[in-house]
VEXVEXSE-382427 format. One record per residue (C-alpha): residue number from 1; residue in three letters; x, y, z. Coordinates in steps of 0.5 Angstrom, whole numbers, padded with zeros to 4 digits. Layout:
% residues N
R    i   aa      u      v      w
R  NUM  ALA      X      Y      Z
...
***
This chain:
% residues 94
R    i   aa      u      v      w
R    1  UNK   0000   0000   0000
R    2  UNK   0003   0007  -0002
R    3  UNK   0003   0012   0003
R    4  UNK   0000   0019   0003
R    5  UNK   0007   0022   0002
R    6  UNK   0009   0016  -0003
R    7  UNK   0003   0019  -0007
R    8  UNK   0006   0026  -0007
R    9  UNK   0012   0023  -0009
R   10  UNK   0010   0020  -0014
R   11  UNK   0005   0026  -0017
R   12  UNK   0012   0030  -0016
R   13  UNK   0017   0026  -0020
R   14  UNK   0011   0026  -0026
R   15  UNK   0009   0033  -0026
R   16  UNK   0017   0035  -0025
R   17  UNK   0014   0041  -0021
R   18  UNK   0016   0040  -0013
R   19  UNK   0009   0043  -0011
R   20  UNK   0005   0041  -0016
R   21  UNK  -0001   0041  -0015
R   22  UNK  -0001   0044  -0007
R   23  UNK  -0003   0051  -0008
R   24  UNK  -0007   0050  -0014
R   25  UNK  -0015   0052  -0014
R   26  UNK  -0021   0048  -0017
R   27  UNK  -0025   0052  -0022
R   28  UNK  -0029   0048  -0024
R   29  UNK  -0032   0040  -0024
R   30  UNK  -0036   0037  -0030
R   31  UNK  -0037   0031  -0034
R   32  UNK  -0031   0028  -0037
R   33  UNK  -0030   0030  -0044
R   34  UNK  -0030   0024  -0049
R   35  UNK  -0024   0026  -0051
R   36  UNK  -0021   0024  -0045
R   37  UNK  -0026   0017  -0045
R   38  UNK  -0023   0016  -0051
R   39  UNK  -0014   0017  -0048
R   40  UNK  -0016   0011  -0042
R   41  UNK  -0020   0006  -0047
R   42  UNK  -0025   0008  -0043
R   43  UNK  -0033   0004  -0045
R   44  UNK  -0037   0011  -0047
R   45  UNK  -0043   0006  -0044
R   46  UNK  -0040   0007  -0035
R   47  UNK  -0042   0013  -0031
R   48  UNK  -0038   0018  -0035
R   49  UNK  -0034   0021  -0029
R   50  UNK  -0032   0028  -0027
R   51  UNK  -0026   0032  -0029
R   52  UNK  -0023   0037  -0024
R   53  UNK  -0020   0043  -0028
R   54  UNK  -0015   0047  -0024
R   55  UNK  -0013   0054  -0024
R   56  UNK  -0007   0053  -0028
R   57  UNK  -0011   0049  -0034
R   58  UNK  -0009   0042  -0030
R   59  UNK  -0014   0037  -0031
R   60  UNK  -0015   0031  -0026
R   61  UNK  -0021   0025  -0026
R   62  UNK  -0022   0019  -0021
R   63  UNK  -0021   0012  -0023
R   64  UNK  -0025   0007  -0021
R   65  UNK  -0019   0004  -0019
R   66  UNK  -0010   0004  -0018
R   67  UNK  -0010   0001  -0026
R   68  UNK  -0015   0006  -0029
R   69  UNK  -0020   0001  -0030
R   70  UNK  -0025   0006  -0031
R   71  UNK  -0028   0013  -0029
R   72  UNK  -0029   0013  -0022
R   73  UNK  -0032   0018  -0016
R   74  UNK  -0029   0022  -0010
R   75  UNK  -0032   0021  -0004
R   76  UNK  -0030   0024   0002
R   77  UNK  -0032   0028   0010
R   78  UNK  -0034   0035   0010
R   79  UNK  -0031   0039   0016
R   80  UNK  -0037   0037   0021
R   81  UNK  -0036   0029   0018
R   82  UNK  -0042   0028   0014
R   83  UNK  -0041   0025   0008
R   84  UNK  -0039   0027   0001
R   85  UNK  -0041   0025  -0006
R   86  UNK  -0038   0029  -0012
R   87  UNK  -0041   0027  -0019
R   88  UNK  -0044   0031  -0024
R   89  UNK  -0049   0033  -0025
R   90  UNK  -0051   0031  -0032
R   91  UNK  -0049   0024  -0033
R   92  UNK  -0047   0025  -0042
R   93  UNK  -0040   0026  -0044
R   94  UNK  -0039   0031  -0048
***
């Protein structure tokens, strides 16, 4: 199992950038563009997923698992512990 610093690691060495991606801001979230779909192999037929655009044009999506078998969703806790689901909100790629 990797470490949330081995993770961090990794994403660094890919982006050849030593902060990437703290310190960047999410601008928007929406349904995973075909073109993307298309790059992964995905099925266009799965849930189509969800990109999250950051603020310096940077594009990051979920996978449903660590070999990118598909899309995937974000799931997570709010600051007062409820559950959190982010999906969007239209479920056809464009």
């Amino acid at each position: 199992m990797i470490s949330n610093n081995e993770a961090l690691t990794i994403g660094r060495k890919i982006s050849d950038n030593e902060e990437w991606p703290v310190g960047r801001k999410i601008v928007e979230i929406r349904v995973l563009r075909k073109s993307i779909i298309e790059q992964e192999c995905w099925r266009e037929d799965w849930y189509p997923g969800l990109e999250i655009v950051l603020d310096d044009g940077s594009v990051l999506y979920p996978s449903a698992d660590s070999e990118g078998n598909g899309p995937g969703a974000l799931f997570g806790i709010d600051n007062y512990e409820r559950s959190i689901t982010i999906y969007p909100q239209s479920l056809e790629a464009k």
